[in-house]
C-alpha positions in Angstrom: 124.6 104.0 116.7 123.4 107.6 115.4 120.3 109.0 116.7 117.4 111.6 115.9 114.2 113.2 117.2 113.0 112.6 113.7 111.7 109.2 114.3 112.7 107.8 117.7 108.7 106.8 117.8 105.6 106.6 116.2 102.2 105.9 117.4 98.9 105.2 115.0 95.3 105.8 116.0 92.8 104.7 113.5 90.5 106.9 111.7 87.5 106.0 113.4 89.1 106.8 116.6 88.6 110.8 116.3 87.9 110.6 120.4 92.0 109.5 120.4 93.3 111.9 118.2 94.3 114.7 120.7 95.7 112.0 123.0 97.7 110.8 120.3 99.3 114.0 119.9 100.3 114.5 123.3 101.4 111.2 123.6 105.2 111.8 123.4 105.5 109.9 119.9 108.0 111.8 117.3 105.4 111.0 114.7 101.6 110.6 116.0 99.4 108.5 112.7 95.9 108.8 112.0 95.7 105.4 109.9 93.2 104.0 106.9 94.3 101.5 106.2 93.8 98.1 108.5 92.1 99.3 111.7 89.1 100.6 108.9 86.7 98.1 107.2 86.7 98.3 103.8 83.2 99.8 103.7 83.7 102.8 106.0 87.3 103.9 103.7 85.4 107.2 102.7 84.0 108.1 106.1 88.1 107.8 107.6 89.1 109.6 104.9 86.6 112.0 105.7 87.3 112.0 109.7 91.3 112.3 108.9 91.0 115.1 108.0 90.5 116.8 111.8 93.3 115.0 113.0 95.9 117.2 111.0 93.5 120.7 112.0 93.5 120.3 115.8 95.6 123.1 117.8 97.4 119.9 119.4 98.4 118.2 116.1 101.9 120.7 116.5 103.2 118.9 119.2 104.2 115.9 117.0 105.1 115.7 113.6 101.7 114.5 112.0 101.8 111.7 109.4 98.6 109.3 107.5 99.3 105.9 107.0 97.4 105.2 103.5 96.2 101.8 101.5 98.3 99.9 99.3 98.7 101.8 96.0 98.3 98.2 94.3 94.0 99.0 95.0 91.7 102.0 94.1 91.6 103.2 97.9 95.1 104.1 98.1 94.6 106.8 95.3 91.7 108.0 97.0 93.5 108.4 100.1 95.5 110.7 98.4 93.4 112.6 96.7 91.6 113.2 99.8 95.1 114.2 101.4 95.6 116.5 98.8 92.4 118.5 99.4 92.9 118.7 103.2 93.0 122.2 104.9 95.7 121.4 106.4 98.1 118.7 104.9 100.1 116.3 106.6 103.7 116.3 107.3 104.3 112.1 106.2 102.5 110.0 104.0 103.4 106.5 105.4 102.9 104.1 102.3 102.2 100.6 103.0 103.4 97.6 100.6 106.0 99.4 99.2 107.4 97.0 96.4 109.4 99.3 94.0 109.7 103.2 93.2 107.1 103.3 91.3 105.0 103.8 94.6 107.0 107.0 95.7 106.7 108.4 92.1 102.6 107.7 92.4 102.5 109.3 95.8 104.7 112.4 95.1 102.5 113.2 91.6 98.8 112.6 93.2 99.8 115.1 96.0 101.8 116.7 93.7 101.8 120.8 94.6 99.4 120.9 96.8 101.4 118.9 99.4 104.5 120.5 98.7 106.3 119.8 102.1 104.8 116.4 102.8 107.3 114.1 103.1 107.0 109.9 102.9 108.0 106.9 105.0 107.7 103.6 102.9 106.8 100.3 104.5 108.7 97.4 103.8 106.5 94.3 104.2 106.8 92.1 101.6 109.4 89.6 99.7 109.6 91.7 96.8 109.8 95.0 98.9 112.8 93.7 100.8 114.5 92.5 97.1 114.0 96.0 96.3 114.7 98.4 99.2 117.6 99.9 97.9 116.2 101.0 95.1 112.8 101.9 97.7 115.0 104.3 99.3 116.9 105.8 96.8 113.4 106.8 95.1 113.5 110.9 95.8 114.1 113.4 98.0 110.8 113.7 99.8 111.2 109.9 100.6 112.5 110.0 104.2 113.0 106.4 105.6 112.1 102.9 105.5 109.8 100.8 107.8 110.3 97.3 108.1 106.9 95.9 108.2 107.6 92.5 110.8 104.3 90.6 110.6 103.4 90.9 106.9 106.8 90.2 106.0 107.2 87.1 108.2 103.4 85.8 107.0 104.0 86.0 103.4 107.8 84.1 103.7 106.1 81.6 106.4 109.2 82.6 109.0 108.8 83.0 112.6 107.7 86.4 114.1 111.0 86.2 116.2 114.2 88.7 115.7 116.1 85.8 114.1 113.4 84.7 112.0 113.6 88.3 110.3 117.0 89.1 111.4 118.3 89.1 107.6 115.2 91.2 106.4 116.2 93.4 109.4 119.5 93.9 108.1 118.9 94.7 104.6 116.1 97.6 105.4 119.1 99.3 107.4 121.5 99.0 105.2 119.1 100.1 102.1 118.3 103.3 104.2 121.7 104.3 105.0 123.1 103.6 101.7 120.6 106.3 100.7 121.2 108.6 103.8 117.7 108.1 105.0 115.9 106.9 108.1 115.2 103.2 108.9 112.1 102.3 111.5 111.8 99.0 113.3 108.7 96.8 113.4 106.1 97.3 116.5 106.6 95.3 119.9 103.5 93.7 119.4 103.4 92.0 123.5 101.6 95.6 124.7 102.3 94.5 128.5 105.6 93.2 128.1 107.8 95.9 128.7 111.2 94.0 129.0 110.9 92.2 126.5 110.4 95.6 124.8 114.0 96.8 125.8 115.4 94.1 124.7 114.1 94.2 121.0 114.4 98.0 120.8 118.0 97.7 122.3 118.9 94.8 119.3 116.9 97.3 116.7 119.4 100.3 117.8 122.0 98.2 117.9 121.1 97.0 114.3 121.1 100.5 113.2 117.7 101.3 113.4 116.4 105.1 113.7 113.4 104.4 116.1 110.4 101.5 116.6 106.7 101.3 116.0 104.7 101.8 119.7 101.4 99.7 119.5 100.3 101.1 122.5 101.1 104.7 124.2 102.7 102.9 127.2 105.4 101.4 125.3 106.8 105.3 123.7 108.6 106.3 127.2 110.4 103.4 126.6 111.0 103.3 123.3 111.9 106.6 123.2 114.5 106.5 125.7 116.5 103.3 124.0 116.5 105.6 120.9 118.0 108.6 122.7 121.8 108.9 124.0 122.5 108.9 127.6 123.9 111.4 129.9 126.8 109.7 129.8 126.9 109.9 125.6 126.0 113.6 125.8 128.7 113.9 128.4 131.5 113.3 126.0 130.0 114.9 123.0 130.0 117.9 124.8 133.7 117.3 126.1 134.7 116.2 122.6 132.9 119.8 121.3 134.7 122.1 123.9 138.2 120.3 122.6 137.5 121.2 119.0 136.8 124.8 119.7 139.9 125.1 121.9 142.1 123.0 119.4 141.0 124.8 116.4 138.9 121.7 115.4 142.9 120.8 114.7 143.1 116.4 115.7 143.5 116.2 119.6 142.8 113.6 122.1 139.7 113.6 124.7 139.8 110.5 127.6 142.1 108.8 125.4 140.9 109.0 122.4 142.4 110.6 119.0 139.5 112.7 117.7 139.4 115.1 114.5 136.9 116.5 112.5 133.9 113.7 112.0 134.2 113.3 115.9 133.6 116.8 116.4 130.8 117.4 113.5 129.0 114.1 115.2 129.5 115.7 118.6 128.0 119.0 117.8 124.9 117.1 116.1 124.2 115.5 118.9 124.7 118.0 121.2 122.1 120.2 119.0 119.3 117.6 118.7 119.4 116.0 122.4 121.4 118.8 124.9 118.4 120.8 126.7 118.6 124.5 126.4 120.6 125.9 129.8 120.0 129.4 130.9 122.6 131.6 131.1 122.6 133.8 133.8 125.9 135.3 132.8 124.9 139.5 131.6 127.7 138.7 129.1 126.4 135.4 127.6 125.2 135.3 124.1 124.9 132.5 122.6 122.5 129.2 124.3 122.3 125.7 123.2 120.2 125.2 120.2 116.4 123.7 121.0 116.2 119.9 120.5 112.4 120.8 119.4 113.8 123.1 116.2 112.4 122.0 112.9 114.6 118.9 111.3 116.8 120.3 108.9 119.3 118.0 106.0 121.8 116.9 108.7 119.2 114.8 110.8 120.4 112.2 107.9 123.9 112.4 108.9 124.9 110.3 112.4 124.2 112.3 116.0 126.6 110.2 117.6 130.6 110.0 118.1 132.6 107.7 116.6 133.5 105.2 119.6 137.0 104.8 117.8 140.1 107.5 116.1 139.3 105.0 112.9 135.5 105.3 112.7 134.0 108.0 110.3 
């Protein structure tokens, strides 16, 4: 398991919505949506795109890490979602981009925003047959890509399979795998049974388990939850710090810690962890100078690498 405040959780609102959009930013989520795409009819596009644009320019909108789901790039309104993005006062920090079947939609995305959203990065939905054949090329498609998201109901509509986890257990699979092959992020599909929060756990347990970075919330009640099955426990934390204090004491040289034969990865792993997910103490000590570092800092290029220890001396 590896884990990350990048993308434990993301809730959408949809455009039309603007009476949800502060609420959406003080939900909790990691990443709070405004979305175009399928909660708006087709004939109000240019009045959401219009509306968007306040959800990025609230005071509030700094409490999450702010993202627009467009349309398809296969259809007109997905390049007029973006040149709308690209004119906003304030831009976005992730361009989710639905139907993501090959590169080619990165590349679209990353020259229609081109300078003017220099920092906005992109999550690409995985939803379709041919998306899934090509998600390793997907998410090897640039820098400013950050993750995949597997895109459950499309996906299992267009193959005619089940919406279970076995039904799409092999689709599941190869989204991971294409993300970490290209050191990026992978997002589960939404929970879609709003008021059945143990069935919840139990998919977002087998979606960490698979390797998955976070999960879709379709409603704001299900992100406590989902949030905590993507974070480490005390317990987890525990031992990363243990594993931490015997590198800096041993030199970072291989030692052992409750058993276990630990060397560098172990402590690197440790010390990410400890960074992302640790709260701050205070130090009352007149000679302390150094604190834990925020798990609210800006993500920086390690939030790619695993947050987690090694459960083994073999693992790396």
């Amino acid at each position: 398991m590896r884990f990350t405040r990048y993308c434990r959780s993301l809730l959408s609102t949809p455009a039309m919505a603007v009476e949800r959009y502060t609420k959406s930013h003080q939900s909790g989520a990691d990443i709070a949506m405004v979305d175009l795409e399928d909660s708006v009819p087709p004939a109000r596009k240019e009045e959401a795109r219009h509306l968007a644009e306040e959800f990025f320019a609230l005071p509030s909108a700094k409490l999450a890490r702010s993202a627009v789901r467009i349309n398809t790039l296969s259809g007109p309104d997905g390049l007029r979602d973006l040149i709308a993005i690209a004119r906003y006062r304030v831009k976005p920090d992730l361009v989710l981009i639905p139907m993501a079947e090959s590169p080619r939609d990165i590349e679209i995305a990353a020259g229609a925003l081109g300078a003017d959203c220099p920092e906005t990065e992109f999550l690409a939905v995985v939803e379709t047959p041919l998306g899934i054949e090509h998600a390793p090329a997907i998410a090897a498609a640039g820098h400013r890509l950050r993750g995949l998201v597997f895109g459950s109901a499309d996906y299992a509509f267009a193959v005619g399979a089940r919406l279970s986890w076995d039904a799409l257990s092999h689709a599941r699979g190869r989204v991971v795998n294409s993300a970490r092959a290209a050191g990026v992020e992978a997002m589960d599909a939404p929970f879609f049974e709003v008021s059945d929060l143990v069935g919840l756990r139990r998919e977002a347990g087998l979606a960490r388990d698979f390797g998955f970075s976070g999960k879709i919330a379709v409603h704001p009640r299900q992100l406590a939850l989902i949030n905590e099955m993507f974070s480490p426990d005390e317990e987890l934390l525990e031992r990363a710090r243990r594993v931490v204090a015997a590198g800096l004491e041993n030199g970072r040289s291989v030692t052992v810690v409750d058993g276990v034969m630990v060397g560098m990865p172990f402590f690197e792993a440790s010390q990410r962890l400890i960074e992302q997910f640790d709260p701050p103490r205070p130090d009352v000590s007149p000679h302390a100078h150094h604190a834990h570092p925020s798990p609210h800092a800006p993500h920086r290029p390690q939030d790619h690498a695993p947050t987690d220890p090694p459960t083994h001396a073999t693992e790396k």
